[in-house]
Every structure is written in structure tokens, then in C-alpha cells.
Phi, psi and omega in degrees: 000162183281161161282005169251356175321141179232108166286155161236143202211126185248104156264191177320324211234358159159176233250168140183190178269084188267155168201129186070024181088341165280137196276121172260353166208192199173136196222105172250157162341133161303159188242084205227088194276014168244024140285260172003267216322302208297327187266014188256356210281334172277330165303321205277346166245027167094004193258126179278133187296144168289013188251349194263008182263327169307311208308310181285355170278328188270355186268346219043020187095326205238087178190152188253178198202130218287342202205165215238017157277331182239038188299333180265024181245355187164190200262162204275095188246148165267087175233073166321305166319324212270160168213145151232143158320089174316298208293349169307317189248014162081010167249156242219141136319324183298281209337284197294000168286336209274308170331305186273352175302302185295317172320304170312300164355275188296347164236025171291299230290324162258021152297324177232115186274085137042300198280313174344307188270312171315328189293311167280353177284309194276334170295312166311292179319275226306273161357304185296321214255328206263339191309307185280340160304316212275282171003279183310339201277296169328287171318297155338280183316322193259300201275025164267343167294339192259279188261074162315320169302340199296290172348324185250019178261328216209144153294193191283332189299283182319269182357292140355304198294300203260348164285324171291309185274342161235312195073265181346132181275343174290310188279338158284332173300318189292295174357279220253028170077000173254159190223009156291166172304156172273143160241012156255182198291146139319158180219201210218118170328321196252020137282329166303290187311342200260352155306316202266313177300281159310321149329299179263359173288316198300304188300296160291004156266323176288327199276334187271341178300314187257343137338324179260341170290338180289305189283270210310338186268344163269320201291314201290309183307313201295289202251033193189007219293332194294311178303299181327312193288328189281316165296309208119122160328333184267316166307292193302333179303325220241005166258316175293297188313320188302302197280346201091309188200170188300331181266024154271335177284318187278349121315013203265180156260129191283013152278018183256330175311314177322299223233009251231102178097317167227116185273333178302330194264340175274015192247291202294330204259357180255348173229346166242342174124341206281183191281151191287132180332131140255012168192159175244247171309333184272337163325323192276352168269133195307328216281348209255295192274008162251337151332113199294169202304320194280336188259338215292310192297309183290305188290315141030268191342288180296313174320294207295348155293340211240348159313284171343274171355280181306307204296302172319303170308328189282315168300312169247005188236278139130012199256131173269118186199071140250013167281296203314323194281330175285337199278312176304351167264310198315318194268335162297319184291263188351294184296327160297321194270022139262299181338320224220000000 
């Protein structure tokens, strides 16, 4: 290079300007290592940093440039040679150590793509949630020849609870308190055992249900918070399982979020004509499905926008501002239900 060349030159800890072998201007780094993390990990996948964007906005562009990642700001210099000295600007050898940790870090996490397993999880609950409808139904139906009354004593958890662990209706009555007479038939130990057996099949499916309800609601805080906060873990979880993964959601437009579960009705109104979905999967959040009936399309709109959002940040940024993003939907659905 000339001596008046002016390079843009990005190290660990931040972007700057050489010229004649001197840095004359300079955009460093948070001394944060998983900012350091976040901008090395954008590098490596070709992407220009905003401090290396200041730096080429205050230059007009008339700067040559070290590596063929920034290649469409200038010509391409070789400088192999140059080191500048972190500890000059007070960054540490620990900092980058600390830096490459988070790096690894981060790309174990995105080496196995999150919504994959999420995906299958949330396919499980579902699985799980109708496998224990029909069970209870059954069960309900069959230990009621024996206790019929037990059903309106107890909710299904219990209900469940106490057939497994007791069956007998003398010893469930003495539990939950009740003292009316029974009205229903004797039954045969080994209709008790295949009761008491279903009992407990019904009982390791809720248990393995919030088990997973559980793992999904860590997964969605960990890799999604944002989203999580605004939706619920269970919705956002059940938006990502739709599209496969957090980065496919965050690339939909937030009408394809809007309407995301239902396709059958969005099928029908693209082949016959009928009126078009105003909401899918989101429909099941209270800011949609408490709505009155005339807003549910316009507050839609806005939720799914503000989906977007959360989704995006959660995906390419990755900085938590999902109290903010909720408080900014919250006061809009207000302003719509005063308008309206």
C-alpha cells in the first residue's frame, strides 16, 4: 500500500482506519464478551458490522479495505503486517479469551437447531394432550359403573390421582370426604386392576405432558425470550414448531405469522372464494381471543407484528427488549378498543 492509502481494518476488539501505518479514526467494540462474540460470529458469516458502517459513512466510501468480506466499499489491500495493540485501548487477553468462549459457545447452540427439538416436543404435548382426552373419556366413562359421583368431586389430575393409587371407592370416599351413599355396581378385582392400570397409563402421560411443558418453556426463555415474553412459551413455542425453526419464523412477513394453523381456511378462501383467515395459532392468546369479535382482525395485525419483531431480535440480534415490545402492543390494542 501508498502511504496515503486509508484501509478499513477490523480486529477483535474493534473496526478502524489506518493510514500511513496509523489507526486516525476508530469504532471499538463493547468490552462485553458476548458482544465481541456476537460481532465475530457476524463476521465469519460475511456480514458488515455497524461500527465498520460508521466508519465507511464518515469516509464517503473512499477507503481501500483489508479482507473481501468488505470488498463492495473498496479495493481489496494487503495487510498482513499490521497489529495493533489491544491493551493500548485497554483490552485484555482474559476479555478475548472470555470472547472465544462465547464464541464456541454459540455456535454449539446454533450447530443444533433448537426449533428442531422444540418442534418435536410441541408435536409430543399435542399428541399427548388428545392420547389423554380420549383415556379420560374412557376411564371416566368405565369407573363411573363403580363410583359414578367420583367425576364431580374431583377434577381430572385428582380424578386420575386417586384411582391409581387407591381404586376402591371406601378408600376414596374416606380421601375426598364424601358421605352420600354409592350408586354404583360391584365390579371384579380384575376389572379394578384394568381400571386402576389405565389410571396410571393416563397419569405418566400428564406427567411426562409437563415435563415437556416444562423443557419447552426453558428452551423458549434460553433461545427466544423475547418471543416468549410476548407470546407465552406455549404459543411461541407452537409458532416456531409450525414454520421448523426460530429462523424460519423470523423470516415469514407478518401476515404469513397472522394466519400460521390456519391453512385449511386459507386454502378454502385461495380455492373457493370464502372470506379470508383473519388469525391462526394466535387466536388461542387472550390480547386475540378476548377481544371483541369487530377488533380480533386489526388487534391480529398488530400482535403478529410485533411477533415479527420479537422473533427477528431473538434470531439476528439477540439483545432482550421484550417487556418493551409488549408494553408498545399492549398500548396500541388500547388505542384501538378506545377508537372502536
Amino acid at each position: 500500500m501508498t502511504d496515503k492509502d486509508k484501509i478499513l481494518y477490523t480486529a477483535w476488539f474493534g473496526s478502524f482506519i489506518i493510514e500511513d501505518g496509523e489507526v486516525i479514526e476508530k469504532e471499538l467494540f463493547p468490552k462485553e464478551p458476548i458482544e465481541i462474540a456476537k460481532r465475530r460470529s457476524r463476521m465469519e458469516e460475511g456480514e458488515i458490522l455497524n461500527e465498520e458502517k460508521r466508519l465507511i459513512d464518515r469516509n464517503n466510501g473512499d477507503l481501500s479495505v483489508s479482507t473481501e468480506r468488505l470488498s463492495d466499499f473498496g479495493k481489496v489491500k494487503d495487510i498482513e503486517e499490521l497489529e495493533i495493540d489491544s491493551a493500548k485501548y485497554s483490552y485484555d487477553d482474559v476479555l478475548l479469551q472470555k470472547a472465544l468462549h462465547e464464541l464456541g459457545k454459540r455456535k454449539i447452540r446454533e450447530s443444533i437447531d433448537f426449533g428442531e427439538h422444540l418442534a418435536r416436543a410441541v408435536e409430543t404435548i399435542q399428541d399427548l394432550n388428545e392420547t389423554i382426552n380420549i383415556k379420560m373419556e374412557r376411564l371416566k366413562t368405565w369407573y363411573s359403573l363403580y363410583f359414578p359421583e367420583l367425576k364431580d368431586e374431583v377434577n381430572n389430575e385428582r380424578f386420575v390421582g386417586l384411582i391409581t393409587e387407591y381404586g376402591d371407592r371406601n378408600e376414596i370416599k374416606e380421601k375426598i370426604g364424601f358421605d352420600d351413599e354409592f350408586t354404583g355396581q360391584e365390579i371384579t378385582d380384575q376389572e379394578m386392576g384394568h381400571l386402576r392400570s389405565l389410571a396410571k397409563t393416563i397419569k405418566d402421560d400428564m406427567d411426562l405432558r409437563e415435563d415437556l411443558e416444562r423443557y419447552v418453556e426453558e428452551r423458549m426463555e434460553e433461545h427466544a425470550p423475547n418471543l416468549s415474553t410476548l407470546t407465552g412459551p406455549k404459543l411461541g413455542g407452537e409458532l416456531i414448531a409450525k414454520q421448523g425453526s426460530l429462523e424460519s419464523l423470523a423470516k415469514q412477513p407478518a401476515s404469513t405469522i397472522q394466519v400460521l394453523g390456519a391453512e385449511k381456511s386459507l386454502f378454502r378462501h385461495l380455492d373457493k372464494g370464502t372470506d379470508p383467515p383473519k388469525h391462526g395459532l394466535i387466536l388461542q392468546h387472550p390480547y386475540v381471543h378476548k377481544a371483541p369479535e369487530s377488533l380480533r382482525g386489526k388487534i391480529a395485525r398488530i400482535f403478529s407484528n410485533k411477533i415479527a419483531i420479537a422473533a427477528r431480535i431473538d434470531y439476528f440480534d439477540g439483545e432482550y427488549r421484550g417487556d418493551k415490545i409488549r408494553e408498545e402492543l399492549e398500548e396500541k390494542i388500547e388505542e384501538i378498543k378506545e377508537e372502536n
